[in-house]
C-alpha positions as CSV (number, residue, x, y, z in Angstrom):
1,X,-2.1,45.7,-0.4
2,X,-3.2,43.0,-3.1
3,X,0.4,43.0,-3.7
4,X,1.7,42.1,-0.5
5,X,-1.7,39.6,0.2
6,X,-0.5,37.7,-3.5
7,X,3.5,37.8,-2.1
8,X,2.2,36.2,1.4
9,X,0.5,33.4,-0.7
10,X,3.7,32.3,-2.9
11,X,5.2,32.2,0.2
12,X,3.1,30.0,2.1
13,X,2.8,28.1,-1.3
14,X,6.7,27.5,-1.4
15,X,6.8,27.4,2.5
16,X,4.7,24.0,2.3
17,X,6.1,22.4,-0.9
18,X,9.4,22.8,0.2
19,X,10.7,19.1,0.3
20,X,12.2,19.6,4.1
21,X,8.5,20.4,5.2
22,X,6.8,17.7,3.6
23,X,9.0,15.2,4.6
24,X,8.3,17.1,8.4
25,X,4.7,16.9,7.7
26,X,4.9,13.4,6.6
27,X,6.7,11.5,9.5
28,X,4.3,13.3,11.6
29,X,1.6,11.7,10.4
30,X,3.0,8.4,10.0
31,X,4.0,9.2,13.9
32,X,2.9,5.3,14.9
33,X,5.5,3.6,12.4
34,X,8.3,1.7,14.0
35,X,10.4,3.5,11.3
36,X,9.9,5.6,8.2
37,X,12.7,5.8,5.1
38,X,13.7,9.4,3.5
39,X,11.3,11.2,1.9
40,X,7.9,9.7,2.3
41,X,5.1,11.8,1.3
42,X,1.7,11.7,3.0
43,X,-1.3,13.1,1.3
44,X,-4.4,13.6,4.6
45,X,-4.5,11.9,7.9
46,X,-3.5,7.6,8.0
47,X,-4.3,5.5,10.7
48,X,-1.6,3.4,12.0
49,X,-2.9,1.3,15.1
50,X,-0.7,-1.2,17.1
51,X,0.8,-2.5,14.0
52,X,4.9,-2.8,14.2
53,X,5.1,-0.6,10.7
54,X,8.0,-0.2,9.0
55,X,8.1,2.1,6.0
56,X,11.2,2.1,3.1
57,X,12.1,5.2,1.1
58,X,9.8,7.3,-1.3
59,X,7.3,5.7,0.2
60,X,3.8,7.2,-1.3
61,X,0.2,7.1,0.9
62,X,-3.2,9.2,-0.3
63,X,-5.5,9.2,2.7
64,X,-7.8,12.4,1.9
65,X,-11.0,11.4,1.2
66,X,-11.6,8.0,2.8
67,X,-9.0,7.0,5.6
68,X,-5.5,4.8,4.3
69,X,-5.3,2.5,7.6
70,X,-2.3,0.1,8.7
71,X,-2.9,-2.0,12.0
72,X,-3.2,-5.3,14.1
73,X,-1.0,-6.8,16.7
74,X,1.8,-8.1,13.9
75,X,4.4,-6.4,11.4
76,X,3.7,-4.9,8.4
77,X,7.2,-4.3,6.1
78,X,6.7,-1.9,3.0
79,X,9.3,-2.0,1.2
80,X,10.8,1.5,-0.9
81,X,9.1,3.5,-3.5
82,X,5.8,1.7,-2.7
83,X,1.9,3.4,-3.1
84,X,-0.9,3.2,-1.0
85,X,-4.0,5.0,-2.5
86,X,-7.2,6.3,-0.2
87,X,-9.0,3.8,1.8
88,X,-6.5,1.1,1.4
89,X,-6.6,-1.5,4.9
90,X,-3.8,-3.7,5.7
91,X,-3.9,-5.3,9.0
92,X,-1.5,-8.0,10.0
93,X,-2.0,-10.2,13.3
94,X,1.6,-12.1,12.4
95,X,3.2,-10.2,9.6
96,X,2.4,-8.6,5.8
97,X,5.3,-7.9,3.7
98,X,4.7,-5.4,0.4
99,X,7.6,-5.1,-1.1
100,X,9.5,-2.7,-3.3
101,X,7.5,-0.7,-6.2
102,X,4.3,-2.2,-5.3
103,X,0.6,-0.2,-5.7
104,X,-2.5,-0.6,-3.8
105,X,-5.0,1.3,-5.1
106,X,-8.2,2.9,-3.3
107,X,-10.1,0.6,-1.1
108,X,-7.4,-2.2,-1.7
109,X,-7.8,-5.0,1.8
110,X,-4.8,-7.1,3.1
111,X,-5.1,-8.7,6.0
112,X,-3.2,-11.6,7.3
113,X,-6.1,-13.5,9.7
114,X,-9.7,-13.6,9.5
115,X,-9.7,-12.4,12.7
116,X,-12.6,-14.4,14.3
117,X,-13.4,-18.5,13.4
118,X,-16.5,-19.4,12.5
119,X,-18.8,-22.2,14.1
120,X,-17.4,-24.8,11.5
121,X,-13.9,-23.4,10.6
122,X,-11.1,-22.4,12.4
123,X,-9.4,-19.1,12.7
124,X,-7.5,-19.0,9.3
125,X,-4.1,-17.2,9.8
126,X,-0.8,-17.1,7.6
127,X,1.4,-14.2,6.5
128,X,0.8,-12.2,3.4
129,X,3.4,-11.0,0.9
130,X,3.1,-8.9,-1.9
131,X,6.0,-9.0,-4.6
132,X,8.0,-6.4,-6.5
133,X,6.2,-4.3,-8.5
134,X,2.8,-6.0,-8.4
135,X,-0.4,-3.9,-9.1
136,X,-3.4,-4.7,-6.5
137,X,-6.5,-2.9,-8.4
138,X,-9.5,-1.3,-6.5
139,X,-11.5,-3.1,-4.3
140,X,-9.3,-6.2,-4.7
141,X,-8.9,-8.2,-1.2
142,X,-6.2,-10.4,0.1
143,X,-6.2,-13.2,2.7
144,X,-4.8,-14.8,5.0
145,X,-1.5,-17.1,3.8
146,X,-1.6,-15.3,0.0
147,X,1.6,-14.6,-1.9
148,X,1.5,-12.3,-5.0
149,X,4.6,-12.9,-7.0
150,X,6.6,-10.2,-8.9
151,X,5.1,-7.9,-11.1
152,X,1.5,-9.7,-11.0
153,X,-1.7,-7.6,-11.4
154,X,-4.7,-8.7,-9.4
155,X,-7.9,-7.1,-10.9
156,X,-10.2,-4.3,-9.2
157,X,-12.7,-5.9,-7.0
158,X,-10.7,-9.7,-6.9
159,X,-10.6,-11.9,-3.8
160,X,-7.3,-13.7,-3.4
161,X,-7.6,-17.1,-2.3
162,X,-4.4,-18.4,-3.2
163,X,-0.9,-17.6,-4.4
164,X,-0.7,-15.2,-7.7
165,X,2.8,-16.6,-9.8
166,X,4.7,-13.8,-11.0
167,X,4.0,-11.4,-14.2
168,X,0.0,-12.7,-14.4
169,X,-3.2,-10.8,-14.3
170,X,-5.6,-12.5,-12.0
171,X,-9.2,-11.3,-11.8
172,X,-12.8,-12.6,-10.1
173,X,-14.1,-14.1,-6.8
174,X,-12.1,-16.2,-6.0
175,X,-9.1,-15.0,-8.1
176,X,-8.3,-16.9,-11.0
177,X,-5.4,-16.3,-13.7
178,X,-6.4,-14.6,-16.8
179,X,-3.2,-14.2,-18.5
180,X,0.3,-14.4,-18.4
181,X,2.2,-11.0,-18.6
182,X,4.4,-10.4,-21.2
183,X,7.0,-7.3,-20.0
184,X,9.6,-5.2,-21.4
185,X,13.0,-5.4,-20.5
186,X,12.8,-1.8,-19.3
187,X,9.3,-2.4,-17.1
188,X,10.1,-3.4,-13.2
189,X,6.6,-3.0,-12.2
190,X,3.3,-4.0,-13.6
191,X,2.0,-0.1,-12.6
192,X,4.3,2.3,-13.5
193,X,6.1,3.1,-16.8
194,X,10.1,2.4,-17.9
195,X,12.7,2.9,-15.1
């Protein structure tokens, strides 16, 4: 009996890990996409709302313990092998392109409009895009009209104000550069190690 009750559980186990079910798994929860590239992996439940979402390969999304969402009336473009970590929000009203090898970490907010003017200022809107292999640190927030260059790290908890240039660490509210970035040859991205 505990034989056949510890043979049942390696095969569930395998059953679920096999890369054909997880990919299953995954484009059924990313259901609301416009399109999804091969083998995305989705870790809990995202919320994709109205949005026109489409989703390159090896794309990467945590959503367990606090919800990932992706929404608004405009286009959102993520571009291949890119992570979104739990509780990241990017909302676009006209468009947000994240390109390729890009990271959001938890908590991480994009959003292309303010959504609402206030008595004394108009609605601000502009699209948002996020370079190749830049690093966007928890609780770091991007507005309206921003563009993050190449391989640029903005630090946790940052508001982004204005365009990051490429390969620079930005940090504080609002977002000022720290540094410039001195890379490897081998290092396409500010977040992940040699090719």
């Amino acid at each position: 009996m505990r034989r056949t009750l510890e043979r049942g559980r390696r095969l569930a186990s395998t059953a679920t890990s096999h890369p054909r079910v997880l990919d299953a798994r995954a484009r059924r929860r990313l259901q609301g996409a416009t399109s999804v590239g091969a083998r995305p992996r989705v870790h809990g439940r995202p919320l994709l709302h109205h949005a026109d979402v489409r989703i390159g390969d090896d794309f990467l999304c945590w959503s367990a313990h606090r919800t990932t969402h992706l929404g608004g009336s405009g286009r959102i473009d993520i571009g291949d092998r890119v992570f979104l970590n739990s509780g990241a929000v990017v909302l676009a009203e006209e468009r947000v392109v994240i390109e390729d090898d890009v990271g959001l970490a938890s908590d991480v907010y994009v959003a292309d409009a303010d959504f609402h003017a206030l008595a004394d200022r108009p609605l601000r809107q502009g699209p948002v895009r996020i370079g190749r292999g830049a690093w966007v640190a928890t609780r770091a927030i991007i507005l309206a009209g921003v563009s993050i260059g190449p391989r640029a790290v903005v630090a946790a908890g940052s508001v982004v104000t204005r365009d990051v240039p490429p390969d620079t660490l930005v940090a504080g509210v609002p977002a000022r550069p720290v540094r410039r970035i001195d890379y490897p040859d081998d290092r396409p991205t500010a977040w992940k190690g040699p090719a």
